[in-house]
N, C-alpha and C positions, 0 to 999 in steps of 0.2 A: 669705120669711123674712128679714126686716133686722133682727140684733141691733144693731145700731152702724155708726160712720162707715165701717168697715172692706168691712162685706159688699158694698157696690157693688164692690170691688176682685173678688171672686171670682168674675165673668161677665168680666174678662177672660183671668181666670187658668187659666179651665175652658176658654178658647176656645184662647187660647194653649200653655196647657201650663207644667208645674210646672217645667221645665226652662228655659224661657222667663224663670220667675219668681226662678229659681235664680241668674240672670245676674248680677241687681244684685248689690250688696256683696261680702260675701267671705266667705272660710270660715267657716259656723254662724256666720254674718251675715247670711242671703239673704234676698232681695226687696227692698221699700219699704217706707215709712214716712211715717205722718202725721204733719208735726212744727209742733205751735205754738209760733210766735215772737211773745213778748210782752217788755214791759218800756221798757227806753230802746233801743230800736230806732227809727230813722228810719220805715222802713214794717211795722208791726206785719203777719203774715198767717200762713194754715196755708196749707203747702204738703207734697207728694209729692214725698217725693224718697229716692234711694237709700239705704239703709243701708251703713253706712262712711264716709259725705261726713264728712269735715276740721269740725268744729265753726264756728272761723273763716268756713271755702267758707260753710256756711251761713247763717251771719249775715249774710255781708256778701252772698252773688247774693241769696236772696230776701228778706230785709228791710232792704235799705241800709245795711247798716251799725251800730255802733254811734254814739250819736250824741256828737257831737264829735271821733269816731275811734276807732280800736281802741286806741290808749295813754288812750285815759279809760275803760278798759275795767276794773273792778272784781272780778266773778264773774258766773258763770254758774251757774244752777240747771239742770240738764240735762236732766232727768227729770220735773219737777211737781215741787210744793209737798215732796213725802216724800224727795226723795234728798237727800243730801247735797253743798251748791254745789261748785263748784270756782274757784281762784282763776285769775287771767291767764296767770298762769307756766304754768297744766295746760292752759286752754281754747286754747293758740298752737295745738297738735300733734294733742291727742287727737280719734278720729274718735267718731263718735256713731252706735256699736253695741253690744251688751250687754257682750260681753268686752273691749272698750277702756274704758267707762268702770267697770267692776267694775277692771278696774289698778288705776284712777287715787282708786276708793275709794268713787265713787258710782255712776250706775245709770242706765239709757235710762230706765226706767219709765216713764211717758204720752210721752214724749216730747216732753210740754208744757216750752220751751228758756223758762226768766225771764233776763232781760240785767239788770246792775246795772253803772251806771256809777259813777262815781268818787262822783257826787252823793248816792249811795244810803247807808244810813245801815242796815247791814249788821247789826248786835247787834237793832237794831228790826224791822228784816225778819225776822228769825227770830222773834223773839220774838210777832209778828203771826201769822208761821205757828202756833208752839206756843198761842196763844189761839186759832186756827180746832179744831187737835185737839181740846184740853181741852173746850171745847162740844159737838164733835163725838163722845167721847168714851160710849158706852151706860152705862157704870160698871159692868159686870157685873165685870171683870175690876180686880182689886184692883192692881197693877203700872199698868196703863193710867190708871185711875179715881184714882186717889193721887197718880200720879208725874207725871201732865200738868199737874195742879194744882200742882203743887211747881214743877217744872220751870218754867211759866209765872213763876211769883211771881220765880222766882230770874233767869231771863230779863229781868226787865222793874226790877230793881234794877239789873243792869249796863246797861240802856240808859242809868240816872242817873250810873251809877259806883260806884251806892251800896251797894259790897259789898267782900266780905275776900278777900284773893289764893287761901285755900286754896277759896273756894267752885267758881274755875273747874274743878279737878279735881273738886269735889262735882258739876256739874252732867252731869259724862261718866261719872261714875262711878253718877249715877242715871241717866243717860243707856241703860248698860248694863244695870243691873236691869232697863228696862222693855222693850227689844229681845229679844225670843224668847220671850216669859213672857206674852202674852198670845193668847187666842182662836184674835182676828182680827189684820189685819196695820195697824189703827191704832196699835198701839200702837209698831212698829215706824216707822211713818210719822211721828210725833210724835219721836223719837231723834235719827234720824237726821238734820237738819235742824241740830241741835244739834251733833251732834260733827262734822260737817263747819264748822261754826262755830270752835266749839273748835279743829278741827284744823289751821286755814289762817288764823285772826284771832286767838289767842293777846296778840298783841300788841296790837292792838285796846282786847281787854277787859283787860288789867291799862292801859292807857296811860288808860282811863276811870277806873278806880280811882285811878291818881294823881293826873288832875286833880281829881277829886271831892275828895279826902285836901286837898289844896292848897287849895280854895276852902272846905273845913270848917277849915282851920287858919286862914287868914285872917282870917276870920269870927269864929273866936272870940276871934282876938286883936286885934280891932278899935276 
């Protein structure tokens, strides 16, 4: 029976013993973990390794680093496409198991780690994810089905700048509507992406609103 990457692990774990498996991590952290490292990483790879490893320990023994260094170091998506990033100041310290990153506001989930360096163009990134949801979206469910669509549209005007200061509380506060209010858990995965945005690049998106404001005033008084 192999449902996924995971079940090869379970012929050493039956050989060894659960107690064995118990070892790694730490309290209602135990065992290992498959974690892919993608993104601006020197050597992109999926590796096994403990749960509780140091986010940092990670990045830098299995995939070299980030590149340029850890100070060109931007966010980290920690979980896959669904959790909510976190910024540099969180990724120095926090380990990468379910209750360290629930602290810090986001979530192991796949365990799939995205690196974003300085380069990364962070309002767009999101916004990229919020157009994979909305597609990916069934429509059954009127929260998910409605609010991915919104959500994208309003995402992708702050990539120009080309929106109103009170929209960025609109977009968390739709953000909320469509978190718990659906099905299945896309619709959740579609949010969350968003308010970890909102919640760590604030300045970000108003600082794009000003310059847009600036090169429409310009313009028109040309």
């Amino acid at each position: 029976m192999f449902s996924n990457l995971l079940s090869p692990c379970l012929q050493a774990i039956c050989r060894r013993g659960g107690e064995w498996f118990a070892s790694f991590g730490r309290e209602r952290n135990h065992g290992t973990k498959l974690y892919c490292i993608s993104g601006h990483v020197n050597s992109p790879c999926t590796v096994e390794e403990e749960m509780s490893i140091p986010l940092r320990e990670l990045v830098e023994r299995h995939a070299g680093g980030v590149k340029g260094g850890w100070d060109n170091l931007l966010a980290i998506i920690p979980g896959g496409s669904s959790v909510p990033l976190i910024p540099k100041s969180v990724c120095e310290n926090v380990l990468m198991d379910f209750d360290a990153l629930v602290e810090v506001q986001s979530g192991l989930g796949t365990a799939a780690v995205i690196v974003m360096d300085k380069s990364a163009d962070v309002v767009d990134c999101i916004a990229r994810l919020l157009l994979f949801y909305k597609h990916e979206s069934c429509g059954q469910c009127t929260p998910c089905r409605e609010g991915t669509g919104w959500l994208t549209k309003m995402l992708y005007r702050f990539v120009k700048g080309d929106a109103r200061p009170g929209e960025i509380d609109m977009i968390w506060e739709l953000s909320k509507q469509i978190e718990g209010h659906t099905i299945c858990a896309l619709g959740d995965a579609a949010a969350w992406p968003v308010q970890g945005l909102v919640r760590h690049f604030r300045p970000e998106l108003e600082r794009r609103m000003e310059e847009f404001a600036n090169k429409s005033r310009k313009q028109a008084t040309a």
